[in-house]
TIVEXFI-91396 format. One record per residue (C-alpha): residue in one letter; x, y, z. Coordinates in steps of 0.25 Angstrom, whole numbers, plus 5000, padded with zeros to 4 digits. Layout:
<sites>
AXYZ/...
</sites>
This chain:
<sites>
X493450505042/X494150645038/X495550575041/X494950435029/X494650555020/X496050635020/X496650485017/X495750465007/X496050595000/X497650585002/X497650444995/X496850464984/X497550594980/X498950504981/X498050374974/X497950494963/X499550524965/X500150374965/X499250354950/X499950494945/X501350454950/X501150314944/X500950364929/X502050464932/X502750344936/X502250254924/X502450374912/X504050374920/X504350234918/X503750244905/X504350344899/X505650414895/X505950444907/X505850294912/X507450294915/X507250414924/X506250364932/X506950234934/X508250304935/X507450374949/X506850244955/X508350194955/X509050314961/X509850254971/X509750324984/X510350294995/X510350335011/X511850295019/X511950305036/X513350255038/X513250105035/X511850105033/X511450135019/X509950125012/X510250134996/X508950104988/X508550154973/X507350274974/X506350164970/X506650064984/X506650194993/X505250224989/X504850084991/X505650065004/X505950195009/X504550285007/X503650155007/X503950135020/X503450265024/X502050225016/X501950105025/X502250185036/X500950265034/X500250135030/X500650075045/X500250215052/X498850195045/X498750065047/X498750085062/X498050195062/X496850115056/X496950005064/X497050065078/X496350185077/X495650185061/X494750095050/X495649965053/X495349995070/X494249865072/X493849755067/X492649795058/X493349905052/X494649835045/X493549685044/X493349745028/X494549805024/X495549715032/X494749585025/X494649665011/X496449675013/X496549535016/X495649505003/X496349604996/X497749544999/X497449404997/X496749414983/X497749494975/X498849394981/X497949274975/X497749324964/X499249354961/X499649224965/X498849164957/X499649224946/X500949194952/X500949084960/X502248984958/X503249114953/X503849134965/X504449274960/X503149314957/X502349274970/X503049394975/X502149494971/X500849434978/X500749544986/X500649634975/X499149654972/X498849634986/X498949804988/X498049914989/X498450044986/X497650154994/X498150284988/X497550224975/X496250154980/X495950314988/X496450374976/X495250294968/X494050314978/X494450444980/X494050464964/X492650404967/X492250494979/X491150494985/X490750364975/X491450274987/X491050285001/X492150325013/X491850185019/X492550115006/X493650215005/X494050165020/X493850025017/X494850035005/X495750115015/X495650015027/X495849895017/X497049995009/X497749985024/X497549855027/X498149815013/X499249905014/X499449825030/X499549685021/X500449725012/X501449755024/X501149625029/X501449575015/X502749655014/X503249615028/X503049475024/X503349455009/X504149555005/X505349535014/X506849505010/X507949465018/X507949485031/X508949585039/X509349535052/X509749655057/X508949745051/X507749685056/X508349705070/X508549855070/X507149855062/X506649775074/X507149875086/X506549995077/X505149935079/X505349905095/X505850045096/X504550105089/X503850005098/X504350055109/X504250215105/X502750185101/X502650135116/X503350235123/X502450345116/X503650405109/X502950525099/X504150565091/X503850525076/X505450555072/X505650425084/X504850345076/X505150385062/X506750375065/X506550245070/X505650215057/X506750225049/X507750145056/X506750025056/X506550075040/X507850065037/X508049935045/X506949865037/X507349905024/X508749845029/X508149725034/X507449645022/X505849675026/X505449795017/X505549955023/X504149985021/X503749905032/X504549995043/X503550095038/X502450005043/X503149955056/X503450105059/X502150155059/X501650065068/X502350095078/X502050245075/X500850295087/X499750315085/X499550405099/X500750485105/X500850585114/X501750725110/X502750785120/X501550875124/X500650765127/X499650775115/X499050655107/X499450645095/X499450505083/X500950505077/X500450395068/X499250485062/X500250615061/X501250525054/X500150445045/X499650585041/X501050645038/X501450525030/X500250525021/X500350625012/X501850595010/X501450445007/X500350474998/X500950584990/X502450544988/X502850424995/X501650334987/X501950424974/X503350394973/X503150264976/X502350254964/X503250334957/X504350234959/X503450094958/X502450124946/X503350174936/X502950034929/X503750004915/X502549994905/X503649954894/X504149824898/X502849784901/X502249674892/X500649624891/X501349494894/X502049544907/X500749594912/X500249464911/X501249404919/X500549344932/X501249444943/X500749574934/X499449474934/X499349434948/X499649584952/X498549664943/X497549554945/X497949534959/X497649684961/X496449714951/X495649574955/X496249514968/X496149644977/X494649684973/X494249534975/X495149504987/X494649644994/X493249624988/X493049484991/X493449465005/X492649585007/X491349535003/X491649405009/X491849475024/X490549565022/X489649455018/X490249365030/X490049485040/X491349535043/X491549655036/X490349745030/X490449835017/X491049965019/X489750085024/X489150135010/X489950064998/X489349954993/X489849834988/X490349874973/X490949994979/X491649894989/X492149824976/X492449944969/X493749984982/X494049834983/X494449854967/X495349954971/X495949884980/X496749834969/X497449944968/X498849924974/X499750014967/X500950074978/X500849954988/X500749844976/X501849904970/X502649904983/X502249774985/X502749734970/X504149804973/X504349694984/X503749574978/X504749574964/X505849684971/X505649784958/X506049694947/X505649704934/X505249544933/X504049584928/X504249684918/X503349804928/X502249714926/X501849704939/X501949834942/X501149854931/X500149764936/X500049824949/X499549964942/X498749894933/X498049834942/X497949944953/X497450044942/X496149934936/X495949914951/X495750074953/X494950094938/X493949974942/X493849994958/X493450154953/X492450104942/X491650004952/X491750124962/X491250214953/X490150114947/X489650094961/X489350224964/X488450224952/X487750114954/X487350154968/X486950274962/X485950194953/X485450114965/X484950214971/
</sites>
């Protein structure tokens, strides 16, 4: 329980960041100083090895390069959970894992509905299926004691789950021609971190050098970098040995080393270099256009009923129960902030339209609009439920 509440209290202080960095972000790109902060996304940069060169502008770095190191955590606590944590048997992941599914299907509906027959546009289905986590934390911890634990690890669970789907979605949708060879040096990388996870081998630098060769090679071979960050960290043990025979969890050292950097400056500069949102060619009539449509609604409507309503149909049928203590407005309440997406919809939004300006920021725009009513409506019903128990009894 201490280790779910050190979590807790490290995402909803970065939740708290990633809103600061996102009007610093915002204010830049709207601003005088708009051509600066443009002029620093664009920076080339570029890293040579002979023949082997990765060239990229600051803004794909963070989105390729750090990224992958977010997922990488994401892939250590994701098997943490599910051999050793709240995703570990059946009746523990039942709620969140059918609440994801709910969460995922919905939002895309919703957007399609909107969208369906422009191909272009279809991309972005994916979009409003995200949850953020930092964010959602970041808003139950301004409720505190008003929410019980047993919600707060449900939204955690679910969080986990969803971020697990939207690597599914990324491995599957978002990939681009195809490397032959690349994928073939990609390939040995995983057998050789297969058969060091085997052998027992404890030496983080084996398996961080051979990280980045399999980064390097997916980045080269079409299939987007981050996910080497997730294949890595499977293959990361969870119990090894030292040179002096003590037990020890590489996957937990490395999950509780990475975490603070990834909260407070991997997640931030991503934000810094994804939100900066150009307010000035936006239009009313832009907004209305059905992608920025499909994605805030997708977001603000589809997640709270998908995640809401595939929850009370699998409680009422048996195969899930309500979370121990919260009742079922305070269940709405966390499945309305579930629609806040923020980092991993933007991500997501990166790949679907590649960067372009099609839409005039518009459905940039629409993922922070509808992440923030998500945040200010999921904290009113929260709030509102504590007060109306209070009468009740």
């Amino acid at each position: 329980m201490k280790i779910i509440e050190e979590f807790i209290k490290k995402e909803s202080s970065a939740g708290i960041l990633l809103i600061l960095v996102t009007i610093v972000a915002l204010i830049l790109q709207n601003s005088g100083f708009s051509e600066i902060y443009n002029h620093i996304l664009h920076t080339h940069v570029e890293i040579r090895f002979g023949n082997l060169q990765i060239a990229k502008p600051l803004l794909l770095w963070v989105n390729d390069g750090l990224m992958a190191i977010f997922f990488f955590l994401i892939g250590l606590e994701v098997k943490r959970e599910v051999l050793q944590g709240h995703l570990s048997s059946i009746a523990q992941i039942s709620l969140p894992g059918i609440a994801a599914i709910g969460g995922m299907i919905a939002p895309a509906l919703v957007f399609i509905f909107f969208n369906k027959g422009e191909s272009f546009a279809m991309n972005g289905w994916a979009v409003p299926t995200a949850t953020d986590i930092a964010f959602a934390l970041g808003i139950l911890s301004l409720l505190g004691n008003k929410v019980p634990p047993s919600l707060k690890i449900f939204l955690m669970a679910l969080a986990i789950i969803d971020d697990l789907g939207a690597i599914i979605i990324i491995a599957i949708f978002y990939t681009s021609d195809l490397s032959t060879i690349s994928i073939v040096i990609a390939a040995t990388a995983l057998i050789i971190l297969f058969v060091m996870n085997r052998l027992g081998v404890a030496k983080k630098s084996a398996y961080i050098l051979i990280g980045i060769i399999l980064w390097i090679s997916v980045l080269k071979s079409g299939v987007h970098a981050t996910l080497a960050g997730v294949a890595l960290a499977f293959f990361i043990p969870l119990n090894s040995k030292n040179k002096d025979g003590k037990e020890f969890s590489m996957a937990k050292e490395l999950e509780h080393d990475l975490h603070y950097w990834v909260a407070f400056m991997i997640l931030p500069l991503f934000a810094f270099v994804n939100a900066g949102v150009n307010l000035r060619g936006i239009s009313l009539s832009d907004m209305a256009g059905t992608v920025p449509l499909g994605i805030m609604l997708g977001l603000f409507i589809g997640k709270q009923v998908g995640v809401f309503g595939f929850s009370y149909i699998a409680i009422k049928l048996g195969w899930a129960s309500l979370p121990k203590g919260s009742t079922w407005l305070q269940f709405y309440g966390v499945a309305i902030l579930t629609g806040i997406g923020f980092t991993m919809s933007l991500f997501v939004d990166s790949l679907a339209y590649n960067d372009t300006q099609i839409y005039h920021f518009a459905d940039k725009l629409a993922i922070l609009l509808g992440s923030f009513l998500s945040g200010i409506v999921g904290y009113i019903v929260l709030n509102m439920s504590k007060s109306l128990i209070k009468k009740d009894t």
